[in-house]
C-alpha positions in Angstrom: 37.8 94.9 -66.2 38.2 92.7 -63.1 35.8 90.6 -61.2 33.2 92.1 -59.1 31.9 88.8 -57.9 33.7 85.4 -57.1 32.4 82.0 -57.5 33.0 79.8 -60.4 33.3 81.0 -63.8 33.9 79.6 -67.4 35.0 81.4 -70.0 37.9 82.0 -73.2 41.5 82.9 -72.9 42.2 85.9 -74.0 46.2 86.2 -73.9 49.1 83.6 -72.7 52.4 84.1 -72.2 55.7 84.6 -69.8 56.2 87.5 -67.6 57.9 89.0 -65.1 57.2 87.9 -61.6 54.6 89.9 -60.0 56.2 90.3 -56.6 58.9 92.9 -56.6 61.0 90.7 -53.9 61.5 87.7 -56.7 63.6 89.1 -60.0 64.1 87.1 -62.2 61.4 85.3 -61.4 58.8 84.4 -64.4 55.1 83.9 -64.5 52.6 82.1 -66.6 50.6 84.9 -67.5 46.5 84.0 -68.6 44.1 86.2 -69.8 40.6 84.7 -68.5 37.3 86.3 -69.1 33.8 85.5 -68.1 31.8 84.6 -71.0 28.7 85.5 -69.3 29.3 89.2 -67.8 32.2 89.9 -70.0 34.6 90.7 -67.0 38.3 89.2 -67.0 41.7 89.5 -64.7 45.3 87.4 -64.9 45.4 84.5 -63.3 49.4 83.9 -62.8 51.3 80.6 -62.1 54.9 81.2 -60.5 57.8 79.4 -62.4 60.3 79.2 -59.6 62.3 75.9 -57.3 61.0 78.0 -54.3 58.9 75.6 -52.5 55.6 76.5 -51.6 54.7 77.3 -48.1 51.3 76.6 -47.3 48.7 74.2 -48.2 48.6 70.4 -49.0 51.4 71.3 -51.5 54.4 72.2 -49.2 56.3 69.1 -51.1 56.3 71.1 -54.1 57.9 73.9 -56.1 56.0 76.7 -57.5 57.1 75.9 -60.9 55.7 71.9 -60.8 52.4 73.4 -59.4 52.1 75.7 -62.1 52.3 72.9 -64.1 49.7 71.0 -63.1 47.6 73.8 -62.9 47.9 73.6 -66.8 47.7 70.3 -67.2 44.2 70.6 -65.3 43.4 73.1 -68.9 44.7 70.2 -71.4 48.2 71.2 -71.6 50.0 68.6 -73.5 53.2 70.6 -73.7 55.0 69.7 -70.6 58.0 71.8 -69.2 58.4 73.6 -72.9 56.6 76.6 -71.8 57.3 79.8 -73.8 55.3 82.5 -75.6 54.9 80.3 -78.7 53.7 77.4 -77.1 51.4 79.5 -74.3 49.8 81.2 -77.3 48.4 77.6 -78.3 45.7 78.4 -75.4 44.2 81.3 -76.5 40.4 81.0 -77.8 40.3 78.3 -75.8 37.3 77.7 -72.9 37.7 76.9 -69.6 36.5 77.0 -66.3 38.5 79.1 -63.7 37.7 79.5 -59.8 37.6 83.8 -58.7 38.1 84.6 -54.5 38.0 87.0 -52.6 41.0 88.2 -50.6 41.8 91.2 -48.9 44.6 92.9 -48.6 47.0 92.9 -45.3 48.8 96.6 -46.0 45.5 98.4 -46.7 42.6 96.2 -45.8 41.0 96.3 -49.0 39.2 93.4 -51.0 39.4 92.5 -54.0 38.4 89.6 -56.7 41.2 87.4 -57.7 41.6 84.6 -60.2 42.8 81.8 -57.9 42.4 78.5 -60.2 42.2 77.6 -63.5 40.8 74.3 -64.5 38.3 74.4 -61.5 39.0 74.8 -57.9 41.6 72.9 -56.7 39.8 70.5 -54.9 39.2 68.4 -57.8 37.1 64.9 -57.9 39.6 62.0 -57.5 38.5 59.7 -59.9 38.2 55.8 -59.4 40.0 53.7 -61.8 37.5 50.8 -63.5 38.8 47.8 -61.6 38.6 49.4 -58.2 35.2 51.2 -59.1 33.8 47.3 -60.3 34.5 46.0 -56.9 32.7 48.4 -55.1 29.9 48.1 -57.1 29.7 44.8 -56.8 29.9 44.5 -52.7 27.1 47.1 -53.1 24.6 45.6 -55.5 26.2 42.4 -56.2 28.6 40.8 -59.4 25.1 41.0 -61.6 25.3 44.6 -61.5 27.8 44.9 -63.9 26.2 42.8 -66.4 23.4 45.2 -66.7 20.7 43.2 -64.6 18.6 44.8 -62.3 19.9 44.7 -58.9 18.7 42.6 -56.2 17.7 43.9 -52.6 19.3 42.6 -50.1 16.3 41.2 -48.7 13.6 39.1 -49.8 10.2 40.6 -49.1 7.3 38.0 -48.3 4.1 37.8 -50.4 1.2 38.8 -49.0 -1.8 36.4 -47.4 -4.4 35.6 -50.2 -8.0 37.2 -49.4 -11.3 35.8 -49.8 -14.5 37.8 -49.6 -17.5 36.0 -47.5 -19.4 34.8 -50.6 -16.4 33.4 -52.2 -14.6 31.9 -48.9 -14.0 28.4 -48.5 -16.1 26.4 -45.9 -14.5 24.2 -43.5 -15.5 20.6 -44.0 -17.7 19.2 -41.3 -16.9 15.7 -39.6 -19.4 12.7 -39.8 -19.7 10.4 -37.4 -21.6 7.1 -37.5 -23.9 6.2 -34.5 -22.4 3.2 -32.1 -25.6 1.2 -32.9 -28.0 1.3 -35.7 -31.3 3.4 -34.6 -34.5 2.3 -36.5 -37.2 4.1 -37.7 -39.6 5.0 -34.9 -42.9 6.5 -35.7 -43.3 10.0 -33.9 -46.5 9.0 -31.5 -44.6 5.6 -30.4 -44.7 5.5 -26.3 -41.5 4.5 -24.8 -41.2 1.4 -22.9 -40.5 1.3 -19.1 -37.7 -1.3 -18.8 -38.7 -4.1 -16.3 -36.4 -5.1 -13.0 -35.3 -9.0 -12.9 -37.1 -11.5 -11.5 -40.2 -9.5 -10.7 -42.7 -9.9 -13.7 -45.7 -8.0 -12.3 
């Protein structure tokens, strides 16, 4: 039963093996040949990986052959088998689970569309992972050497602590200044009279 939605899918393999090419134009031409099927909806289709020196035509992977990109392809699965690919070695992958990419294409001669299984592994736009060394460095520059020791990370910038506050009741006073007077005042009683000061030279 093939697919009757694309998207990302994961699933067992059914069946592996060499076949025939699937393009009339290329006898003697082979195939990897795997059975996928959705574990969810129970649907599965071939995906098929050409094993020819024809380079391939299109794509970031014009500097490769058809055969070498199946290859990978495999590889992307776990294959640990390298270029000893036959029905006995292929048959290693069935039962196993993996995750395989479906898209729809339609069809040049008779405009119809149909589901077909374009990856295996995951699309082919896979994460390119960081080795450690370069991955520590750029941790670092971000959030500094102590980051890889497990400490908490530092911001970049320090922030300032905020002003203390004092309510009314509890706020302190400013200290008032004492002065001393120029000449010592003495005690004068409150109904004294003041004394008119008397010019010079003329007593009465």
């Amino acid at each position: 039963m093939s697919f009757t939605t694309a998207g990302e899918k994961r699933g067992p393999i059914l069946e592996a093996f060499l076949a025939n090419s699937q393009f009339e134009n290329k006898a003697g031409v082979m195939d990897v040949a795997i059975h996928v099927q959705d574990k969810i909806t129970g649907e599965s289709d071939w995906w098929r990986g050409e094993l020819s020196a024809e380079y391939c035509q299109f794509g970031n992977r014009t500097n490769m052959r058809w055969a070498d990109i199946t290859l990978e392809s495999l590889q992307k699965i776990g294959w640990q088998h390298g270029g000893n690919l036959t029905n006995q070695t292929l048959a290693t992958l069935v039962g196993q689970e993996i995750q395989f990419t479906v898209k729809q294409k339609t069809s040049n001669a008779t405009g119809k569309v149909y589901n077909v299984v374009q990856y295996i592994g995951g699309s082919n736009f896979t994460p390119d992972k960081v080795n450690d060394a370069d991955a520590a460095a750029r941790v670092a520059a971000l959030f500094g050497p102590s980051a890889q020791a497990g400490a908490p990370a530092q911001p970049a910038y320090q922030v300032a602590p905020p002003s203390p506050q004092f309510s009314n009741a509890g706020a302190a006073q400013p200290q008032q200044a004492h002065y001393a007077p120029a000449h010592p005042v003495a005690n004068v009683p409150a109904n004294a009279v003041p004394v008119q000061p008397v010019a010079p030279g003329n007593p009465f």
